[in-house]
N, C-alpha and C positions, 0 to 999 in steps of 0.2 A: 801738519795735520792731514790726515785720508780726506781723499774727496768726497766721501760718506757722512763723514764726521760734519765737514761743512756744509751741505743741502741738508742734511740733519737739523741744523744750527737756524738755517734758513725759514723751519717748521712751522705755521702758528701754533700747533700744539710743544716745539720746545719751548718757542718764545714763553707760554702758557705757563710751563712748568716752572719755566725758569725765574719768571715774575712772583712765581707762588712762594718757591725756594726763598727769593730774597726777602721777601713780606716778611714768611717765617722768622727769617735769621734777624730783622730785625726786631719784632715783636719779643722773643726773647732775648735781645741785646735791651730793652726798655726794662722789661721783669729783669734781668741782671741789674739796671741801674735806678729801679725801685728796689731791691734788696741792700742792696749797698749802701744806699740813704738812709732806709730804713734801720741799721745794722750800725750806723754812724750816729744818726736821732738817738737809737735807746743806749749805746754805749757812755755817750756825753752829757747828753740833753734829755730826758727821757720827759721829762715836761714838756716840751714843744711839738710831741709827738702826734697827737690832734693836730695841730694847726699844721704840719707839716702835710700830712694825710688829708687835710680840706685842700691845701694849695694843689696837691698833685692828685686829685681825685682824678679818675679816669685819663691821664692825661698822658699822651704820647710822644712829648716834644725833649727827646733827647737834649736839645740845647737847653731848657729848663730844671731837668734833672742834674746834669752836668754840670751846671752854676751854683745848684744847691748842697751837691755831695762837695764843691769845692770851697764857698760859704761856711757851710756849716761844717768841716772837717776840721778848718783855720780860723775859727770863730775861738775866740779866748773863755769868752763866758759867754752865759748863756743870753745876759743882754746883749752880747753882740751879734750873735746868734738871730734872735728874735729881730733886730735891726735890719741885718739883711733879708731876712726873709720878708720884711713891711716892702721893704726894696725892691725884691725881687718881682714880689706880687704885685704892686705898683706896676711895675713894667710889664707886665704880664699880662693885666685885665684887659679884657677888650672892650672897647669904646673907646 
């Protein structure tokens, strides 16, 4: 790397940008894995599709989503489905 590149690198305003850039890319990695879920619920289960949508309202926790698309992707039936998801939200709620 040029020695430009790195006092560059050094910037607050790269650091700035760069903290912006990842926010981004994350925020739409979440929307990719609220579609995906979603897209798994109506394909399978299209019943469980409210409750699905109360658990993950507003909610940003990749590790939550990720559990659910795997859950309910390998869920046989839908009661089993709905099992994990009593499950999941159990571990989930705060208090």
């Amino acid at each position: 790397m040029s020695g430009s590149y790195l006092m560059l690198r050094d910037t607050w305003i790269y650091q700035d940008l760069k903290q912006e850039a990842q926010k981004e890319i994350q925020q739409n990695y979440v929307k990719q894995q609220h579609h995906i879920l979603f897209a798994i619920v109506k394909a399978r289960f299209p019943r469980i599709e409210t409750l699905i949508g109360q658990l993950i309202k507003d909610t940003n926790e990749l590790e939550l989503l990720q559990t659910l698309i795997i859950e309910i992707g390998t869920a046989r039936l839908e009661k089993d489905a709905r099992q994990s998801i009593a499950r999941i939200a159990a571990a989930h709620t705060p208090g």
